[in-house]
C-alpha positions as CSV (number, residue, x, y, z in Angstrom):
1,X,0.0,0.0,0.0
2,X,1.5,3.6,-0.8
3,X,1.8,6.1,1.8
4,X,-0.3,9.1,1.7
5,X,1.8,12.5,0.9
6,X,3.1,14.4,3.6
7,X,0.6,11.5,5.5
8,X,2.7,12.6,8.9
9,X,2.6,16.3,9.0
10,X,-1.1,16.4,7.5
11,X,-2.0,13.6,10.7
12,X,0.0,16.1,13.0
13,X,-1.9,19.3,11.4
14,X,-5.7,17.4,11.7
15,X,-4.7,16.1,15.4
16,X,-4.1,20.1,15.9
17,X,-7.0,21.6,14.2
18,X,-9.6,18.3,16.2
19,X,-8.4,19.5,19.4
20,X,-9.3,23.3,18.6
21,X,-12.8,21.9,17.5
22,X,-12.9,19.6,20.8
23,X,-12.1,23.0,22.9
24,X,-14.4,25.2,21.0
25,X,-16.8,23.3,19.0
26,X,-19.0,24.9,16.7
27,X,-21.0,27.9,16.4
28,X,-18.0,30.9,15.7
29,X,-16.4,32.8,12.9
30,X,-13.9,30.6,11.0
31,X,-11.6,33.9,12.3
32,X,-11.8,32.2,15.9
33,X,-11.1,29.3,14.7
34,X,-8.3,30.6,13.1
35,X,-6.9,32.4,16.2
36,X,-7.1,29.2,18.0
37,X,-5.7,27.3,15.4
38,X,-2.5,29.4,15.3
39,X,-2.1,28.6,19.1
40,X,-2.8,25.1,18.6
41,X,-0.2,25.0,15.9
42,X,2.6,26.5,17.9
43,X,2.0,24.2,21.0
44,X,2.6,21.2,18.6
45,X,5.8,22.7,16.9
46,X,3.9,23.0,14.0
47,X,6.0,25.2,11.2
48,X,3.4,27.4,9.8
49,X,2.8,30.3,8.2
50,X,-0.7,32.6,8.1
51,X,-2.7,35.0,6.1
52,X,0.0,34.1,3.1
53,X,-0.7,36.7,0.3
54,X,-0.5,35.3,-2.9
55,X,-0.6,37.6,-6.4
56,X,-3.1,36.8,-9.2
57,X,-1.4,36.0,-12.8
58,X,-3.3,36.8,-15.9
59,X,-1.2,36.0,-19.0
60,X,2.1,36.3,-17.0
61,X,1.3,39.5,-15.6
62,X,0.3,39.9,-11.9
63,X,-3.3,41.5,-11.5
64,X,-3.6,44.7,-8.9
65,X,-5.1,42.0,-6.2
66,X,-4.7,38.6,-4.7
67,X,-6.1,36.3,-2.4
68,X,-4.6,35.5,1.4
69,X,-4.3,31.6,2.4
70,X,-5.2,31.1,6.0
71,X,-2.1,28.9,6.6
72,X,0.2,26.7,5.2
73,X,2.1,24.2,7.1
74,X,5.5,23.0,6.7
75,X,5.6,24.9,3.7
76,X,3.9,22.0,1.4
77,X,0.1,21.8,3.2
78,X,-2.1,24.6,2.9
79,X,-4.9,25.2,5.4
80,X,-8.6,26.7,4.3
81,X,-10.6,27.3,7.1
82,X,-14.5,27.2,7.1
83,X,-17.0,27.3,9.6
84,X,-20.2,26.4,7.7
85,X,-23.2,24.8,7.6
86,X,-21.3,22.2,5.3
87,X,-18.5,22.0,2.8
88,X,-19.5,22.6,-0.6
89,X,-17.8,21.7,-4.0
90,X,-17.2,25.5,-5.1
91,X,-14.9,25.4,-1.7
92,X,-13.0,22.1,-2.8
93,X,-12.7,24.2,-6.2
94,X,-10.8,26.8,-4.4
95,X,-8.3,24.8,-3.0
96,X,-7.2,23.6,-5.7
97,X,-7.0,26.8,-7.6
98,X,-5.0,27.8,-4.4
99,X,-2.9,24.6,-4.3
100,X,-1.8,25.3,-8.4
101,X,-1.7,29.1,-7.4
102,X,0.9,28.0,-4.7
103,X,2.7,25.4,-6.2
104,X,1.8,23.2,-3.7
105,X,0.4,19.4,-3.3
106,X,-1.5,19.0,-0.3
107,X,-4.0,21.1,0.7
108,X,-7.2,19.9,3.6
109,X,-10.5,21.9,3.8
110,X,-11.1,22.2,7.2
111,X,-14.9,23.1,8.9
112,X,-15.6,23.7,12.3
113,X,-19.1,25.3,11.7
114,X,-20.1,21.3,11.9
115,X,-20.8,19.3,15.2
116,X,-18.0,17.4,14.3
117,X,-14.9,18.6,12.5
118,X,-15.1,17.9,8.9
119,X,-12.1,18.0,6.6
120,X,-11.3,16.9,2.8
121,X,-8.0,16.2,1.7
122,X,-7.3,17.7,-1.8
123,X,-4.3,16.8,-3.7
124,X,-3.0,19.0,-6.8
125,X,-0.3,16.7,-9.0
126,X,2.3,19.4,-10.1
Protein backbone atom coordinates (compact mmCIF):
# COMPACT_ATOMS: atom_id res chain seq x y z
CA UNK A 1 0.00 0.00 0.00
CA UNK A 2 1.53 3.60 -0.79
CA UNK A 3 1.78 6.06 1.82
CA UNK A 4 -0.34 9.12 1.70
CA UNK A 5 1.76 12.50 0.92
CA UNK A 6 3.10 14.43 3.63
CA UNK A 7 0.64 11.45 5.54
CA UNK A 8 2.70 12.57 8.91
CA UNK A 9 2.58 16.30 9.04
CA UNK A 10 -1.09 16.39 7.49
CA UNK A 11 -1.98 13.61 10.70
CA UNK A 12 -0.04 16.10 13.02
CA UNK A 13 -1.89 19.27 11.36
CA UNK A 14 -5.68 17.44 11.70
CA UNK A 15 -4.73 16.11 15.39
CA UNK A 16 -4.14 20.11 15.93
CA UNK A 17 -6.99 21.57 14.22
CA UNK A 18 -9.57 18.29 16.20
CA UNK A 19 -8.44 19.53 19.43
CA UNK A 20 -9.30 23.25 18.56
CA UNK A 21 -12.77 21.93 17.45
CA UNK A 22 -12.87 19.63 20.82
CA UNK A 23 -12.07 23.05 22.92
CA UNK A 24 -14.39 25.17 20.96
CA UNK A 25 -16.76 23.26 19.01
CA UNK A 26 -18.97 24.85 16.65
CA UNK A 27 -21.02 27.93 16.37
CA UNK A 28 -17.96 30.89 15.67
CA UNK A 29 -16.35 32.78 12.93
CA UNK A 30 -13.89 30.63 10.99
CA UNK A 31 -11.60 33.89 12.26
CA UNK A 32 -11.81 32.15 15.85
CA UNK A 33 -11.15 29.30 14.71
CA UNK A 34 -8.30 30.62 13.12
CA UNK A 35 -6.90 32.37 16.19
CA UNK A 36 -7.06 29.18 18.02
CA UNK A 37 -5.70 27.27 15.43
CA UNK A 38 -2.54 29.36 15.31
CA UNK A 39 -2.08 28.59 19.10
CA UNK A 40 -2.79 25.06 18.64
CA UNK A 41 -0.19 25.00 15.89
CA UNK A 42 2.57 26.46 17.92
CA UNK A 43 1.99 24.22 21.01
CA UNK A 44 2.64 21.17 18.65
CA UNK A 45 5.81 22.73 16.91
CA UNK A 46 3.93 23.00 13.97
CA UNK A 47 6.00 25.25 11.22
CA UNK A 48 3.45 27.44 9.82
CA UNK A 49 2.80 30.27 8.19
CA UNK A 50 -0.69 32.58 8.13
CA UNK A 51 -2.72 35.01 6.05
CA UNK A 52 0.00 34.14 3.08
CA UNK A 53 -0.66 36.75 0.25
CA UNK A 54 -0.49 35.35 -2.86
CA UNK A 55 -0.64 37.56 -6.42
CA UNK A 56 -3.06 36.76 -9.19
CA UNK A 57 -1.43 35.98 -12.77
CA UNK A 58 -3.27 36.75 -15.90
CA UNK A 59 -1.18 36.01 -19.05
CA UNK A 60 2.09 36.30 -17.03
CA UNK A 61 1.32 39.45 -15.62
CA UNK A 62 0.32 39.89 -11.91
CA UNK A 63 -3.26 41.46 -11.54
CA UNK A 64 -3.59 44.68 -8.88
CA UNK A 65 -5.05 42.01 -6.18
CA UNK A 66 -4.65 38.63 -4.66
CA UNK A 67 -6.15 36.35 -2.42
CA UNK A 68 -4.61 35.53 1.38
CA UNK A 69 -4.35 31.55 2.44
CA UNK A 70 -5.20 31.12 5.99
CA UNK A 71 -2.07 28.93 6.65
CA UNK A 72 0.15 26.66 5.15
CA UNK A 73 2.07 24.18 7.13
CA UNK A 74 5.46 22.98 6.72
CA UNK A 75 5.65 24.88 3.74
CA UNK A 76 3.92 21.95 1.36
CA UNK A 77 0.07 21.81 3.22
CA UNK A 78 -2.07 24.58 2.85
CA UNK A 79 -4.88 25.24 5.42
CA UNK A 80 -8.58 26.67 4.32
CA UNK A 81 -10.62 27.29 7.09
CA UNK A 82 -14.53 27.18 7.13
CA UNK A 83 -17.00 27.27 9.55
CA UNK A 84 -20.19 26.36 7.69
CA UNK A 85 -23.22 24.78 7.59
CA UNK A 86 -21.27 22.16 5.32
CA UNK A 87 -18.50 21.99 2.83
CA UNK A 88 -19.48 22.59 -0.61
CA UNK A 89 -17.76 21.67 -3.95
CA UNK A 90 -17.23 25.46 -5.06
CA UNK A 91 -14.85 25.35 -1.70
CA UNK A 92 -12.98 22.14 -2.77
CA UNK A 93 -12.71 24.21 -6.16
CA UNK A 94 -10.81 26.75 -4.42
CA UNK A 95 -8.31 24.77 -2.98
CA UNK A 96 -7.15 23.60 -5.68
CA UNK A 97 -7.03 26.83 -7.59
CA UNK A 98 -5.03 27.77 -4.36
CA UNK A 99 -2.87 24.64 -4.25
CA UNK A 100 -1.85 25.34 -8.36
CA UNK A 101 -1.74 29.13 -7.41
CA UNK A 102 0.85 28.01 -4.73
CA UNK A 103 2.69 25.43 -6.25
CA UNK A 104 1.84 23.15 -3.74
CA UNK A 105 0.38 19.39 -3.32
CA UNK A 106 -1.52 19.04 -0.28
CA UNK A 107 -3.97 21.13 0.67
CA UNK A 108 -7.19 19.90 3.65
CA UNK A 109 -10.53 21.93 3.83
CA UNK A 110 -11.06 22.19 7.25
CA UNK A 111 -14.89 23.05 8.87
CA UNK A 112 -15.59 23.68 12.27
CA UNK A 113 -19.06 25.26 11.67
CA UNK A 114 -20.06 21.34 11.90
CA UNK A 115 -20.80 19.30 15.15
CA UNK A 116 -18.03 17.41 14.30
CA UNK A 117 -14.85 18.63 12.53
CA UNK A 118 -15.06 17.86 8.94
CA UNK A 119 -12.10 18.02 6.64
CA UNK A 120 -11.28 16.93 2.75
CA UNK A 121 -8.01 16.18 1.74
CA UNK A 122 -7.27 17.74 -1.80
CA UNK A 123 -4.25 16.82 -3.71
CA UNK A 124 -2.96 19.00 -6.84
CA UNK A 125 -0.34 16.69 -9.02
CA UNK A 126 2.26 19.44 -10.10
Amino acid sequence: MSKLLFEEETFKVIGACINVHKKLGSGFSASVYCLALEKELLKANIPFEKQKKTPIYYDGEPLDTFFIVDFVCYDTILLDVKAVPFIQDQMKQQVVKYLKTLNLEVGILLNFGEKSLKWKRLIHTI
